[in-house]
Structures are given as C-alpha cells and as structure tokens.
C-alpha positions in Angstrom: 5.8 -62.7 188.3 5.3 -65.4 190.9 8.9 -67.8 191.7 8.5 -71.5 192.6 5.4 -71.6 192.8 3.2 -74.6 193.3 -0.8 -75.0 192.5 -2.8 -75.5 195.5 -5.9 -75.5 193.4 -7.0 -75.9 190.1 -10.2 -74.9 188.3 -12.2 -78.1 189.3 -11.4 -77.6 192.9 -12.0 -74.2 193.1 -15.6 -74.9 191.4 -16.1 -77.7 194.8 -15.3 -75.0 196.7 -17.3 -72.3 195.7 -20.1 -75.4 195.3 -19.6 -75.9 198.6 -19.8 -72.2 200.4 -23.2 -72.0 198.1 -24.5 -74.8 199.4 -23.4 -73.9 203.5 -24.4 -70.4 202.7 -28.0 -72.0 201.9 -28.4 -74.4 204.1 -26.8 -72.3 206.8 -30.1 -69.5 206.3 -32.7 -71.7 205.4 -33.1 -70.5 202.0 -32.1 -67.2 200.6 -34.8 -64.4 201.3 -33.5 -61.3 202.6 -29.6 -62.1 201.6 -27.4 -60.4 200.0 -23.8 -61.1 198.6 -21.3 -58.4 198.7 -17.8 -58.9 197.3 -14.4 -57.5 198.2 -13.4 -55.8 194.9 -11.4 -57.4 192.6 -11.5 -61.1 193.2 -14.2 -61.4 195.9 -16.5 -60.0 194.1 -15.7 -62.4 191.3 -16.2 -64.8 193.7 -19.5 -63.5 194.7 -21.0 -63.2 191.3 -20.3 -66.9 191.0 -22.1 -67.9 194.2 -25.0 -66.0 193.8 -25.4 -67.8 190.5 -25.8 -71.1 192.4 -27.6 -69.8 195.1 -30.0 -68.8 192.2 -30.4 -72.5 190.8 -33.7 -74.0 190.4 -35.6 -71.0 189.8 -34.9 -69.6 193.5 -35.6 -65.9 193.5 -32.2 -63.9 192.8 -29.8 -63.0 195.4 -28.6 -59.3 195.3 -25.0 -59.0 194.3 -22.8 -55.6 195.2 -19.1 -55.2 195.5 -17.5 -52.8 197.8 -13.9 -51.4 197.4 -12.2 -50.9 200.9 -9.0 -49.3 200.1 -9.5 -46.2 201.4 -10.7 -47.7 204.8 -7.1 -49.6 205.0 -4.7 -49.2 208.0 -2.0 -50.1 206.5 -1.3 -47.2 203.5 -2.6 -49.4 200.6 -5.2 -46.9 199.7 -6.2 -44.0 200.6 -8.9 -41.4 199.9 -8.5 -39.3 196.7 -6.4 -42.3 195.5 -7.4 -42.8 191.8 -7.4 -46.5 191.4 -10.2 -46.1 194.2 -13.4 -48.8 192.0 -15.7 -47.5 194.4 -18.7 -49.3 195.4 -21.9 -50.9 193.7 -24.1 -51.7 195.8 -27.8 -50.9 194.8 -29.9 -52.0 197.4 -30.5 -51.2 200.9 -28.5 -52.8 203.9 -30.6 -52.2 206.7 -31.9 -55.3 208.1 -30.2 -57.7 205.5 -28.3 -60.3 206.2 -25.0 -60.0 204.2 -22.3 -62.3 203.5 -19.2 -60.7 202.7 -17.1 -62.3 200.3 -13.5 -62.0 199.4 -10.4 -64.6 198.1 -7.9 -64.6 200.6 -8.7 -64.7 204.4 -5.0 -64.1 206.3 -4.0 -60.7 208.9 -7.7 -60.3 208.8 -7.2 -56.1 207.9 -9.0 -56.2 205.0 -12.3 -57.5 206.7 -11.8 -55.4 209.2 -11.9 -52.2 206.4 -14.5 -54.0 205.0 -17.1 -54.2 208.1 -16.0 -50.6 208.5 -17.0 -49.6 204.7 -20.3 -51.7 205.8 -20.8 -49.4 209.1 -20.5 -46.6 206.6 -23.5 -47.8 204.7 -26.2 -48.7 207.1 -27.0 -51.6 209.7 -27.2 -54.7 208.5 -29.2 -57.6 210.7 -25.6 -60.0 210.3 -22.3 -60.0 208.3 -21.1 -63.3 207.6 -17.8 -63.9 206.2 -17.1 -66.4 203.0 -13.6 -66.8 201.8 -12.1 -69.1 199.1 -9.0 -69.4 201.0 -8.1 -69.1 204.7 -4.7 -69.1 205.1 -4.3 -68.4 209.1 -1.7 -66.6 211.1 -4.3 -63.4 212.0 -3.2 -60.7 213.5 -7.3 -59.7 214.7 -9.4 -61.8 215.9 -11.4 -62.8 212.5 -12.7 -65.8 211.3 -14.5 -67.2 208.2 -17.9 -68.6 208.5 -17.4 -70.2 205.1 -14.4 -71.1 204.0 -13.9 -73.3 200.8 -10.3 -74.5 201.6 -7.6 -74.1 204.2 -3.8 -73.7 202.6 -0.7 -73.1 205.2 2.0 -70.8 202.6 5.5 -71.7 204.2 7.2 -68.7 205.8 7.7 -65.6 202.7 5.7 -67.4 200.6 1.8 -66.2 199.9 -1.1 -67.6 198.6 -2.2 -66.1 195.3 -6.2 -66.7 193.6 -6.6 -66.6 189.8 -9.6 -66.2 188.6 -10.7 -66.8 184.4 -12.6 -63.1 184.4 -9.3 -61.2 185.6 -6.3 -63.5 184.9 -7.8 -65.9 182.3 -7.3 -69.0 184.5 -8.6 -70.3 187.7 -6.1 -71.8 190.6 -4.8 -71.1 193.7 -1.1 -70.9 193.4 1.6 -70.8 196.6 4.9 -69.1 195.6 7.5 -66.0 195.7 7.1 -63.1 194.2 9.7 -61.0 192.9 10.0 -57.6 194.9 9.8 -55.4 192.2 6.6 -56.6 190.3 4.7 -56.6 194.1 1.6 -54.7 193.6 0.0 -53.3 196.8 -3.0 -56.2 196.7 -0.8 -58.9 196.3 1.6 -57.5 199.3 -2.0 -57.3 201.2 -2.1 -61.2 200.7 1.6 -61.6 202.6 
C-alpha cells in the first residue's frame, strides 16, 4: 500500500511520454532496421511492447521485442540464482550486431542497468545499448544515464517513485509516495 501519495502522471501523460521516446528512438537511428527493443521484466518490458507498437506505425517493418529478467545478476540480494520467481528471459533473436535499446520504468541508483548490460554481455555483442526509461528520477550511485527519458520526477527524501501500468495493475500513472514497511516487495524497494 502506497501512503500520501501524489500522481505525478496520469495515463494521458504517460501515453506523450512513451509518444515521445518512440518518436526520439526513430528519429535518433534513422529509421528502425536492425533494432531491437528489449524490456526490463515486469514493467519495462510493458513499456517496450508499447513502443515497439509505435515504432511499427505506418506499415514500418516490425521491431523485435524481448524482455530479460536481471535478478539473478543483482548486487544487491534481490535475486539470486535458483531463486524461483526468476521470469527468465525471451529473447528470440540474435544480438550480435544489433543495436538494442534497453527499456525499463524507473531510472534511479542505476543497479539494475548495470545487471542488465551484464545479462546482455551474457548473451552476445550487441553493435550499441541504448537506455529508454519512463522515469529518471536522479540521485545515481554509477555513472548511468538515460538516452531517452520520457519524464524527469525528483521523490522528496523516503519517498519513491512508483509506475502503474493497465496490463499489471489495471491503471496507468506515475505515483510519488510512502510505502508501508511491511507490504515492501523487493522491486519496489529496488525503486528507493
């Protein structure tokens, strides 16, 4: 249960912003041939799916969509191997020389890009990872930053920034709040 919290972003903005990361993502290559979207299971790849539809607009040749689940290449104990809420990984197409935009909802300490580029390593050599985020919320502790961003949103001190999306919560928004200690699950502490 999130306390006192206040909506940052509703579903209309959310759909300019994801509008606009398309749109930067296109113009940004030139067009879309040998791209692929890969998103940061759960909400990232949400995300992703959603991009890759505009990207695919006016009969555009489709991007390839995967999502990748980093928690067993965490640093900070949030998952580990053998864990058995590991999703795993679906990504059914080669990454060697493809230029991949990695995708997730909250940008902040900047671990979970950092698993993610390792989970990528893992997988073959792409020609460039880009980075696309719904929300960058600063205060990094690595030296990562967002080549797309849809919005920038500063959470007051023991607050954190939480993304709802309509395929897992029902709703879309961006909400800023507490959460109560007890219902903290380890994603949601990931975003504080």
């Amino acid at each position: 249960m999130i306390l006192n919290a206040s909506i940052a972003l509703d579903a209309q903005a959310i759909t300019r912003c994801i509008r606009r990361i398309a749109r930067e993502v296109a113009e940004h290559h030139g067009g879309i041939n040998n791209l692929v979207l890969i998103g940061i299971i759960r909400r990232g790849a949400n995300l992703a799916d959603r991009i890759a539809i505009l990207l695919n607009e006016d009969g555009r040749p489709p991007v390839p969509v995967g999502t990748l689940d980093i928690s067993s290449y965490r640093d900070d104990s949030k998952g580990v191997l053998g864990d058995p809420r590991l999703l795993g990984r679906d990504i059914p197409f080669p990454l060697e020389d493809r230029r991949v935009v990695l995708i997730d909802d909250v940008l902040y300490t900047g671990r979970t890009v950092r698993a993610a580029l390792a989970a990528l390593a893992d997988l073959g050599r792409p020609q460039s990872v880009e980075l696309a985020v719904l929300v960058d919320r600063g205060e990094r502790e690595l030296p990562i930053r967002a080549d797309y961003v849809g919005k920038n949103i500063a959470a007051p001190p023991g607050q954190r920034v939480y993304v709802k999306l309509s395929e897992i919560d029902g709703v879309d928004a961006v909400l800023v709040g507490e959460q109560k200690p007890e219902a903290a699950s380890g994603r949601d502490r990931a975003k504080a």
